[in-house]
N, C-alpha and C positions, 0 to 999 in steps of 0.2 A: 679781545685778547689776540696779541699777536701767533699767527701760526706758524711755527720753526722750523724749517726743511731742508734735509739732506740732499743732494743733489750728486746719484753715480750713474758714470757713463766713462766707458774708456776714451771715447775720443774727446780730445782737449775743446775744437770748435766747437761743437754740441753740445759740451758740458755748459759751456760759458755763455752760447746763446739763452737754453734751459735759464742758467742761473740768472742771467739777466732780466727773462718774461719774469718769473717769480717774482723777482726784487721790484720789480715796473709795479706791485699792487701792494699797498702800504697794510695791507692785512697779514702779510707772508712777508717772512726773511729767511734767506738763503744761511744756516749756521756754521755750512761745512760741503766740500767736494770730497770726491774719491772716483780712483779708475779701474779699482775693481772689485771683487764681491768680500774678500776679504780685508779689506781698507773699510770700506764701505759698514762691516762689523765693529771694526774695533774704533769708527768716529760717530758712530752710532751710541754706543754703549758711553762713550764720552759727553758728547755734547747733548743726548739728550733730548732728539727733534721728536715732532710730533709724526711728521708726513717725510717718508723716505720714497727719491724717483728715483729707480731702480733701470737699470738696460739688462735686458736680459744675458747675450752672450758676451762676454769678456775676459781677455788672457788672464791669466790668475785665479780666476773666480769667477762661473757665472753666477746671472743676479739669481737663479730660481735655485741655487745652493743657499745662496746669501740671506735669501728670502723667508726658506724654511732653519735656518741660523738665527735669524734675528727673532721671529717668533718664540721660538724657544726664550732666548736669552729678554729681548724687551716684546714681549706679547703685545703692547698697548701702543708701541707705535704701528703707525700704517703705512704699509709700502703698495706703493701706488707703480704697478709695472710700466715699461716705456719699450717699443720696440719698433722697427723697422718694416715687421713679421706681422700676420695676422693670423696665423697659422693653428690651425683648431687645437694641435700637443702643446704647444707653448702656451694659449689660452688656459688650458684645461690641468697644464701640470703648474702655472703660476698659481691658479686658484687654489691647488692641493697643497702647494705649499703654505700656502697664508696670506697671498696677496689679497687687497684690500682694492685694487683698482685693475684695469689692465686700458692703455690707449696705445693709439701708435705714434711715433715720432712726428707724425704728417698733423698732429692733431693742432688746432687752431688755437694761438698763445690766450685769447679768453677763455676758450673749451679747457685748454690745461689749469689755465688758475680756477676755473668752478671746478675742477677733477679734484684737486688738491684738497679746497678748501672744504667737497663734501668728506671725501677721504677723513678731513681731519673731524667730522662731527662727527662720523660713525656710516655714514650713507655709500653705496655703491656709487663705483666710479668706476663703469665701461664703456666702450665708444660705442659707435652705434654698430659701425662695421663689425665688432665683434661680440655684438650682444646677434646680430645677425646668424652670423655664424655660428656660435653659441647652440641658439635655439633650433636651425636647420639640421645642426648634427642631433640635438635630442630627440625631435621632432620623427629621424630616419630611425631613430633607435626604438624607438613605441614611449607609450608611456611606463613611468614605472612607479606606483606609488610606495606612499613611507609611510607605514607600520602609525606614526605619531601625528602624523597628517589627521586621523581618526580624535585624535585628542584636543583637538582647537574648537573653540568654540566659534558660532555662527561671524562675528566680528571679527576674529581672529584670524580666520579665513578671508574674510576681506580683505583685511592689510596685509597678508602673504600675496592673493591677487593682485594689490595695489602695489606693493615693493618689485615684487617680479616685471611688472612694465617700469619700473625705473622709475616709482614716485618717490620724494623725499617727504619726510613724516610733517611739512607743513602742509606738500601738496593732497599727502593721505588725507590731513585731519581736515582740509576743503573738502574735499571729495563722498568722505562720509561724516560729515558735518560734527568732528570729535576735536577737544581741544590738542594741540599738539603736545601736552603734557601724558595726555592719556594714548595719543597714538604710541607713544615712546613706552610705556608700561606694557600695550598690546605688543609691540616687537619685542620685547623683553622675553614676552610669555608665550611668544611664539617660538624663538631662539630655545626656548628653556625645554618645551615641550618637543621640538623637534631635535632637540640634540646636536643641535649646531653650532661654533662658535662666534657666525658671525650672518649679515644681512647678505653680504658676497655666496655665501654656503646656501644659507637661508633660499636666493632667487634661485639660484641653480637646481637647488631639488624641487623647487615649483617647476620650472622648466620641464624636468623627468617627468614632473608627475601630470607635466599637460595643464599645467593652474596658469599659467598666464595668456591666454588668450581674453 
């Protein structure tokens, strides 16, 4: 199945290079541009895409407005952030909004089409530079655990470990020898019991709570 992608960024050269890596891998089609966060909603809502590359600051609109805009309105797409920044409030408030990825502009045109195409299965998609930073800043913060953490069963707690180092549920289901049908049911019931709505949310409070090491 072809995967659908919105492509916004204010500036016209960048938009166009983006659009072009995208369309270079016959798994991904570019559906639609926009130059800022409210363009960027209302061709969303139209055409439809699966995976929306979002830039963060932009006249009109920024994307982490646009971000927690589109959640609301299409929940089920993923907006995968794009930025220039690596900056720990940009990281930290893209993810609060609903972002589904965060990489920086610098990211390498294969790195961004595996970004995309995890994005569109449900899997996290952050660079490494800011999974770095990410975990540095939780790290200084102590740990902090979640109430429902308590509620996972022994496996379950695996794949919260496995997801937080940025495995994807084929590499989970090598790892602890589970089909990949069944990894996807344990992230299910991990999400469900920690009250999260997503595997992005999901890593992060591993992080807090010091699970991914």
């Amino acid at each position: 199945m072809t995967v659908r992608v919105v492509v916004v960024d204010d500036n016209a050269l960048l938009r166009a290079g983006l659009t072009t890596v995208i369309a270079s891998d016959p798994g991904l089609e570019v559906v639609g541009e926009a130059a800022d966060g409210p363009a960027a909603v209302r061709l969303v809502v139209r055409e439809h895409p699966d995976v929306v590359l979002m830039d963060v600051e932009m006249p009109g609109g920024d994307g982490i407005a646009a971000v927690a805009e589109l959640r609301a309105l299409r929940p089920q797409v993923k907006v995968l952030v794009l930025t220039m920044f690596d900056l720990d409030e940009y990281v930290s408030e893209a993810l609060r909004a609903g972002a589904a990825g965060f990489l920086l502009k610098t990211t390498a045109p294969g790195e961004l089409i595996a970004a995309v195409k995890a994005c569109a299965c449900g899997q996290v998609a952050v660079g490494p530079t800011v999974v770095s930073r990410l975990v540095d800043a939780f790290v200084a913060r102590g740990p902090r655990p979640h109430p429902g953490l308590a509620d996972l069963t022994r496996r379950e707690l695996d794949v919260l470990q496995a997801m937080a180092r940025g495995l994807s549920n084929a590499e989970i289901g090598a790892e602890l020898y589970l089909a990949e049908t069944t990894v996807k049911t344990h992230v299910a019931r991990v999400l469900a019991k920690l009250g999260v709505r997503d595997r992005v949310q999901a890593v992060v409070l591993a992080h807090r709570a010091g699970l991914a090491g």
